[in-house]
C-alpha positions as CSV (number, residue, x, y, z in Angstrom):
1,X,9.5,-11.7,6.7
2,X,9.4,-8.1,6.1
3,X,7.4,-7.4,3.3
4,X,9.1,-3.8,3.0
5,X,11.9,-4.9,2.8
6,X,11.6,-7.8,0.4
7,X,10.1,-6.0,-1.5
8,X,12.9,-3.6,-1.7
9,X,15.1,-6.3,-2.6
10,X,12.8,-7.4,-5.1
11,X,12.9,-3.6,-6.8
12,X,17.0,-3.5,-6.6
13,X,17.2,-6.4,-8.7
14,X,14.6,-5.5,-11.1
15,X,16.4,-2.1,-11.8
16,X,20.2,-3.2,-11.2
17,X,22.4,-1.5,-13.8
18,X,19.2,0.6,-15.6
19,X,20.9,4.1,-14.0
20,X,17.4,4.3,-12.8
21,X,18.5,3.9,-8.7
22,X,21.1,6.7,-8.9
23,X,17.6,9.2,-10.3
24,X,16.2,11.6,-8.3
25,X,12.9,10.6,-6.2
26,X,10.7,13.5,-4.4
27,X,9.1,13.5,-1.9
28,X,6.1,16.0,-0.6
29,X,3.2,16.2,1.4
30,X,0.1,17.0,-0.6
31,X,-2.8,18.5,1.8
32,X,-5.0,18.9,-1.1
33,X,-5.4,15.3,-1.8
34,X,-8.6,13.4,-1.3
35,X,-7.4,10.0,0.2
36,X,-8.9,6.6,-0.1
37,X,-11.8,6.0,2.2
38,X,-10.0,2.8,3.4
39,X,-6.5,5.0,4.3
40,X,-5.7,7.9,7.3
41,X,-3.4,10.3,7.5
42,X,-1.6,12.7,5.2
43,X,-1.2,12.2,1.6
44,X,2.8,12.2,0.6
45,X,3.8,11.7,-3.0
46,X,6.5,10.4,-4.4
47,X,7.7,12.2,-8.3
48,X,10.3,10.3,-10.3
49,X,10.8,10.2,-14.1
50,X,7.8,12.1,-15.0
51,X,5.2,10.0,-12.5
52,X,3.6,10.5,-9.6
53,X,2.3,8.1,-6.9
54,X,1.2,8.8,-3.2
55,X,0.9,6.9,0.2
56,X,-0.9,7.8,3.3
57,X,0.6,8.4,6.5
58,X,0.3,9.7,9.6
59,X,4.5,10.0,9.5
60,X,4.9,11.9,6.3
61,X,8.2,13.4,4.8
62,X,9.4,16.6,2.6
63,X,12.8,15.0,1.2
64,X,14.7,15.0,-2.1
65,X,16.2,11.6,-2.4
66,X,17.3,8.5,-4.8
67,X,15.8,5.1,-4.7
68,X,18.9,3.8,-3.8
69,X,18.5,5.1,-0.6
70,X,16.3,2.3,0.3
71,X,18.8,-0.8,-0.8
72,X,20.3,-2.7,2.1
73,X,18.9,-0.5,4.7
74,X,16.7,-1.6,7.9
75,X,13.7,0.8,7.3
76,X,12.9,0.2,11.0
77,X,10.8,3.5,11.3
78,X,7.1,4.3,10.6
79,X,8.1,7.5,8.6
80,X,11.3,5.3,6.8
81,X,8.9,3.0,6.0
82,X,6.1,5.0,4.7
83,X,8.6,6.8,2.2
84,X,10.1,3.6,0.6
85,X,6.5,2.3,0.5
86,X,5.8,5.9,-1.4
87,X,8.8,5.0,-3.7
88,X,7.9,1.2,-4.5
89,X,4.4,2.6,-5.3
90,X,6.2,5.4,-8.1
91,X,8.9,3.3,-9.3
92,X,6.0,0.8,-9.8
93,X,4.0,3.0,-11.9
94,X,7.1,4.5,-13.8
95,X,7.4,0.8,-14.4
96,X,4.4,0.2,-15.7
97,X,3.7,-2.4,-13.2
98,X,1.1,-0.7,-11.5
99,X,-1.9,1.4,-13.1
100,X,-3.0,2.9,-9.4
101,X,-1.1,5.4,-8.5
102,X,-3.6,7.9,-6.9
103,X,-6.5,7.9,-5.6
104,X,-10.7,8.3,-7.0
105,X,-12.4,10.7,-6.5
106,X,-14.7,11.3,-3.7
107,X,-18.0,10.8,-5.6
108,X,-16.7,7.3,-6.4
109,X,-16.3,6.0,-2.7
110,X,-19.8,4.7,-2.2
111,X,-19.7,2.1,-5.3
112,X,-16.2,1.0,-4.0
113,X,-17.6,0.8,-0.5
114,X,-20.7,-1.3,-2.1
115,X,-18.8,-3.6,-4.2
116,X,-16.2,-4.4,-1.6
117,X,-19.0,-5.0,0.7
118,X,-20.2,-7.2,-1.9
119,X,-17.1,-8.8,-2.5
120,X,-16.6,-10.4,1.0
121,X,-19.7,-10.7,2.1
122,X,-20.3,-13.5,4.7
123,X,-17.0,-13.7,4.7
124,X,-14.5,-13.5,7.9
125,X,-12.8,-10.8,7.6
126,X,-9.1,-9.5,9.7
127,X,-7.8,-5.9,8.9
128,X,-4.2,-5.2,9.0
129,X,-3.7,-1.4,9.8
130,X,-7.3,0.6,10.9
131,X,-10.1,0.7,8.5
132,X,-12.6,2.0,10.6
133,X,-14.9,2.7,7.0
134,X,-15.1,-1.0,7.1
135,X,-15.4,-2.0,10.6
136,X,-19.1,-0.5,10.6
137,X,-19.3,-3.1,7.3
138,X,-18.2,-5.7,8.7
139,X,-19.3,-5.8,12.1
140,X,-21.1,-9.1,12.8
141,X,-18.0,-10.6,10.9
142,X,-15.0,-8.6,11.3
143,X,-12.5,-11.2,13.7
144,X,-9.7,-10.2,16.0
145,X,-7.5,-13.0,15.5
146,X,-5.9,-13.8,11.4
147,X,-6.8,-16.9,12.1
148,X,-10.2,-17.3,12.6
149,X,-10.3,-15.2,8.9
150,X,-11.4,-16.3,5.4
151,X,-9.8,-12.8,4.1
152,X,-7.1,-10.4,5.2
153,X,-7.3,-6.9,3.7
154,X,-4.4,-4.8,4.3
155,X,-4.0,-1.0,4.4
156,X,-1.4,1.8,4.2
157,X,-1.2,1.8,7.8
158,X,-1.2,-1.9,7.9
159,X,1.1,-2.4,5.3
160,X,4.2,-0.7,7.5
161,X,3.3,-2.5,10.3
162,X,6.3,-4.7,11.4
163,X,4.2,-7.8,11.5
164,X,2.4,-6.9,8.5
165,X,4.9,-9.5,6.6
166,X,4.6,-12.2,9.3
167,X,0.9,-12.6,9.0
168,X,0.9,-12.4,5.3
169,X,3.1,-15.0,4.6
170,X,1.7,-17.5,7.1
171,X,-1.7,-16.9,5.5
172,X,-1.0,-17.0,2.1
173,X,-1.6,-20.4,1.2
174,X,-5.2,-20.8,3.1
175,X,-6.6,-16.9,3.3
176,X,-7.6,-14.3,0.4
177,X,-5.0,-11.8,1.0
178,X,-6.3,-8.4,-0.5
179,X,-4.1,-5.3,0.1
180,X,-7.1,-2.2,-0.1
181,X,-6.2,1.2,-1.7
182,X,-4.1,3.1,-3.7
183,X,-1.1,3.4,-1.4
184,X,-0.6,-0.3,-1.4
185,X,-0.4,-0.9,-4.8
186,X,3.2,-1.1,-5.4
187,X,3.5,-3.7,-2.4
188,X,0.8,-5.7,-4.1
189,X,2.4,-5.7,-7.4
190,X,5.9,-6.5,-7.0
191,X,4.6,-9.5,-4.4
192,X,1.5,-10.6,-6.9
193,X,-0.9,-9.9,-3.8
194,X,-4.8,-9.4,-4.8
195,X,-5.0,-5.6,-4.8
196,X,-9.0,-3.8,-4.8
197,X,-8.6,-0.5,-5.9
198,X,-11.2,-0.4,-8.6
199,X,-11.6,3.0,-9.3
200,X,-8.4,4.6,-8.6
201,X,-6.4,6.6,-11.2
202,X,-2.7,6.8,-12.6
């Protein structure tokens, strides 16, 4: 399973014959941007029809492009991969499927750090992608193998892992799967994953 990709698969038949595919998408790199405390890298955001959504990278791209582009292709590259997550998270909110698009503001990160914290306390936890914010949280119960977890949070970084998929669909039936942050929104969405983003903005 790759969740990129079926998710991709998932949006193509959800917008077959709406002209929507053949619109333009664009892509930029906003250095501006105050990421999510849970995400690393550069903040690229995807426009199309009149909305805006990001996801953050380490691979970012600068590209005017459809979301066609992303049908029936392998998306075998971090930096592929990052820009059809970008586009899943915009087409998402153009869709009005998903109401996190960007995300808080700084002075909001301590009560989201608090009430995750809260959230999955004395629980096992396994991060997908580095969240280095919540390793220091999580230390005496952060695990190293999906496993041995109660919960599995997954990042921007985690979710274009390869694997990513593979561990998420061998979970879902025992484990909380929570995909963390803004730029995973679309992903969890379109797959009906728990998503904490509590205080991000459209």
């Amino acid at each position: 399973m790759d969740i990129i990709i079926d998710t991709v698969k998932k949006l193509e038949t959800m917008m077959r014959d709406s002209g929507c595919e053949d619109s333009g998408v664009v892509l930029d790199v906003c250095p501006d941007s105050v990421n999510c405390q849970f995400e690393r890298g550069a903040c690229m955001t995807a426009f199309f029809g009149g909305r805006s959504a990001d996801f953050v990278t380490y691979d970012p791209v600068r590209a005017k492009t459809k979301i066609s582009f992303m049908f029936g292709q392998p998306l075998d590259t971090p930096q592929v991969r990052g820009a059809a997550v970008a586009i899943i998270n915009v087409a998402a909110g153009f869709f009005c499927l998903s109401r996190i698009l960007h995300s808080c503001p700084e002075s909001s990160h301590k009560d989201c750090h608090r009430q995750l914290v809260h959230e999955l306390g004395g629980k096992h936890v396994f991060c997908v992608g580095s969240t280095p914010a919540l390793e220091a949280a999580f230390r005496n119960t952060m695990v190293t193998n999906s496993d041995d977890a109660d919960v599995i949070l997954v990042n921007s970084e985690g979710i274009i892992e390869p694997g990513s998929g593979e561990i998420i669909r061998n979970a879902q039936e025992t484990k909380r799967i929570v995909c963390i942050g803004p730029s995973a929104a679309g992903i969890a969405r379109l797959n009906r994953l728990d998503h904490w983003c509590p205080f991000g903005t459209c």
